[in-house]
N, C-alpha and C positions, 0 to 999 in steps of 0.2 A: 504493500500500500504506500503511496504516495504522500511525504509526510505533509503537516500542515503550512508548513514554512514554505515550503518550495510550491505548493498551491498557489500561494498567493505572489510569490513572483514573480512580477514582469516586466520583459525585456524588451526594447523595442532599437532594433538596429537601423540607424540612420546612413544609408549609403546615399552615391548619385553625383549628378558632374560636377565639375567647379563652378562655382559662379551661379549656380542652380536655386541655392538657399539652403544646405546642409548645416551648415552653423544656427542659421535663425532659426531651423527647425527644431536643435538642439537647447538654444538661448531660450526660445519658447517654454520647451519641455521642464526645462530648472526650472521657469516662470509658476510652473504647475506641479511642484515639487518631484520632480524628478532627481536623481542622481546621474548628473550626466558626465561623458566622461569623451571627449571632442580627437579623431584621429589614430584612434587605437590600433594599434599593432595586429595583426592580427595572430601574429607569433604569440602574443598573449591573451587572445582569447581564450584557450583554454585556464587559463589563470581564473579568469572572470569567471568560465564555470564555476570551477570550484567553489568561489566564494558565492557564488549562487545557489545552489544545490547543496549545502552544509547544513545539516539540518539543525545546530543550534549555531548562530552565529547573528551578528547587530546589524548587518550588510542590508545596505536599505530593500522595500519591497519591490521600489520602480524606478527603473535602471535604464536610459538611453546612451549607446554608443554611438559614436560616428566614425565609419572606415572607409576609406578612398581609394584612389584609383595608384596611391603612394607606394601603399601594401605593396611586397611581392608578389609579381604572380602565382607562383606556386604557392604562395600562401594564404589568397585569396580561391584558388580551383578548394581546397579545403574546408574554407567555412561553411560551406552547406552541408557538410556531413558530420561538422560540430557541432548545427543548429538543430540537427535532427538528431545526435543526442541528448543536448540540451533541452531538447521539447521530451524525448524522450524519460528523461527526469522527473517529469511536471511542470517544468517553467514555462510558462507565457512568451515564447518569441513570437513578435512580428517585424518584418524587416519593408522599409520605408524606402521608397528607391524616389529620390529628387530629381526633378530634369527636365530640361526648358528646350528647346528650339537649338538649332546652330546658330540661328541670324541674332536671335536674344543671349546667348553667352554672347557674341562677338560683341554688341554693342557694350554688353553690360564690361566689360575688360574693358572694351574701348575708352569707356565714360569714366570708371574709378584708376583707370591704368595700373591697373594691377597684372601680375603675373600668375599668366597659369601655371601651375608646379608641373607640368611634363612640358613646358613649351621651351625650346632654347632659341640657339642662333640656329642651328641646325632644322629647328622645329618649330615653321608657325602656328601663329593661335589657332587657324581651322585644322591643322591636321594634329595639333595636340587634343582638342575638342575630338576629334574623330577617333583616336587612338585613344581614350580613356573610356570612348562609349564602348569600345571593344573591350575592351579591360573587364571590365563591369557588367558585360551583355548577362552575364551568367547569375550574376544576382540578381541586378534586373529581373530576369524572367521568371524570380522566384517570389519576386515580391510580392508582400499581402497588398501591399498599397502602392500605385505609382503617383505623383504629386507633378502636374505639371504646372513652372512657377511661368511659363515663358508669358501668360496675360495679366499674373500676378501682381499687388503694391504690396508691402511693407507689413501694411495693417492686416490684409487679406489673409496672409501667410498666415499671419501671430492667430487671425481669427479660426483658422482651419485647424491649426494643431491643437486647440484646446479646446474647439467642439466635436472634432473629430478623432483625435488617436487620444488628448490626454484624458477626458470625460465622455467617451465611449465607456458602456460599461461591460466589465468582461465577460468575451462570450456570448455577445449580442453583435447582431448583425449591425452595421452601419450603413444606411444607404445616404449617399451624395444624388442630390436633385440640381443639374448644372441648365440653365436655360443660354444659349450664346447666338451669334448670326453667322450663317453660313460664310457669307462674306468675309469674316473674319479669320476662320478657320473652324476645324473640327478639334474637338479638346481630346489631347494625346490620351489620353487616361480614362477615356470613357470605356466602360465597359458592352455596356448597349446607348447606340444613335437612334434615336427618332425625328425624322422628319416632317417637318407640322407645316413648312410651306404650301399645300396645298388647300389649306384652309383657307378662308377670307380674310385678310387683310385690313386691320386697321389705318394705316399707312396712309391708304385710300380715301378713305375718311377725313376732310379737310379737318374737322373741326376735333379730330382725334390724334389728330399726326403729333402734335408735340408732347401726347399722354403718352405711360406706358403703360405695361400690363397689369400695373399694380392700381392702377387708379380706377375710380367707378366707372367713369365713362366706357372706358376701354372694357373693364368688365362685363357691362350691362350688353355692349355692345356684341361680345366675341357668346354671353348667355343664349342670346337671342338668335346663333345658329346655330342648329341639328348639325352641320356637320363636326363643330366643335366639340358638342357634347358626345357624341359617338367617340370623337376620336381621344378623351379623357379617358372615356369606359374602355375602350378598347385596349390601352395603355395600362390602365389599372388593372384589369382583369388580366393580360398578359404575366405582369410582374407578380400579383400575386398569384397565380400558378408555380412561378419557377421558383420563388421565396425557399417554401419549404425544402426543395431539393440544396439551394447554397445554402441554409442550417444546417441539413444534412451533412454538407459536406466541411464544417466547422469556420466556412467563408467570415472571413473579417468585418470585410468592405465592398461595396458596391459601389460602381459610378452610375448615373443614368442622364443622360446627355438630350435635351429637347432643342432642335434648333428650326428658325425661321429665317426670315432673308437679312436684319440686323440686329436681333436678338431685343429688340425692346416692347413687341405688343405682344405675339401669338403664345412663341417661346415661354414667356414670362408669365404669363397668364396661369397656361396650363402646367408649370414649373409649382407655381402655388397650389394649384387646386390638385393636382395627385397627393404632392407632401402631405397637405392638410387631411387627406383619406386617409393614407398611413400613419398618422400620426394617430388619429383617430383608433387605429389598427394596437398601439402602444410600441411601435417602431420608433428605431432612433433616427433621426431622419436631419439632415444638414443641408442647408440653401445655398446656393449660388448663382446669381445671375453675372456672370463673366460678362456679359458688353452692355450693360443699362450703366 
């Protein structure tokens, strides 16, 4: 049996590119009493087991690491088979993969001139950006959570990690409800797209055009078509079909991506009114309108 100590430990590994927000995910995390511990070796992860998995010992209960693309490789191909004995334990890992665009790292280096730690004389910034996404592909794909910051501010971050990874409660699903505009892009991290262009358009509507989805107008407006409501139901009942099966299968997190032509009437609308179902539901459920 799994003692009670190590029940209640949890770990949440912070990887992902430079320049992405790995730090402030971590800065965040302390914000929220975490014990964090920024660029770990990962020669010493096993260390950190241990003191995780002792079954009498002071070693806080909620633990973020941060490890990067610095690590050796070869000793970075081995943390996933550290993480699966460490889960095997009883501990709580989830691992957090940060990561933004190429054209958004570049700027973002560009604007603070800072250095990428794989970039030299030898190595410019896009091909050290592209050389660390290799690096990393392998955790990456193991992630509970991908985080993509490339539409992100500052505030947004600090807001996601603490209604999202650090007041998630354990063992409960998390579903993210992101409404954005095609136009903009499609958000790297969504797990399922829906496409709600096809509905009517506020936009259209002179005296609607500068409301967005959140206001009455626009409400009363997008109420008052069947094909709207249909396509709410349709969305709802889809998602909760598959719900049960990602508990099943011990799933963390969920993305669910709604997008229209600029993410401010349709998007938005129905971004609210699903959540507010599932909430309804006693789901954990987190907001995002990325382009309002």
């Amino acid at each position: 049996m799994v003692d009670d100590v190590e029940k209640k430990r949890r770990l949440l590994i912070v990887s992902g590119l430079s320049g992405a927000g790995k730090s402030l995910v971590l800065n965040s995390l302390e914000d929220q009493d975490f014990y964090c511990i920024d660029n770990l070796p990962v020669s010493l992860f096993d260390q950190l087991a241990k003191l995780l998995t002792a079954p009498i010992n002071d070693f806080p209960e909620k633990v973020g690491v941060g490890i990067d693309a610095r690590s050796p490789e070869f000793d970075l191909a081995s943390l996933p088979h550290s993480i699966a004995l460490l889960r095997d334990k009883g501990v709580i890992v989830e691992i957090i993969f940060i990561e933004a665009s190429k054209s958004a790292l570049t700027t973002r280096f560009s604007e603070t001139r800072r250095k990428h730690p794989l970039s030299s004389d030898d190595m410019p910034l896009t091909d050290a950006i592209d050389k660390e996404r290799r690096i990393l592909a392998d955790l990456s794909d193991i992630a509970d959570l991908r985080i993509d910051t490339s539409h992100m501010v500052v505030h947004e971050l600090r807001g996601l990690v603490r209604d999202r990874l650090a007041n998630r409660p354990v063992a409960t699903l998390s579903m993210q409800f992101i409404s954005f505009g095609y136009k903009h892009g499609i958000p790297r991290d969504a797990d399922f797209v829906f496409d709600v262009r096809c509905l009517p358009n506020p936009y259209w509507q002179k005296h609607l055009r500068m409301h967005s989805g959140k206001d009455q107008p626009v409400k009363d407006y997008l109420e008052q078509q069947p094909t709207v409501i249909d396509m709410v139901s349709h969305i709802q009942n889809f998602l909760e079909q598959l719900i049960p099966q990602f508990d099943s299968e011990n799933r963390s997190y969920l993305c669910i991506a709604i997008g229209c032509t600029g993410g401010h009437h349709r998007s938005v609308y129905i971004v609210d009114r699903i959540s507010e179902y599932f909430r309804t539901l006693q789901k954990h459920v987190v907001i995002r309108h990325r382009d309002l």
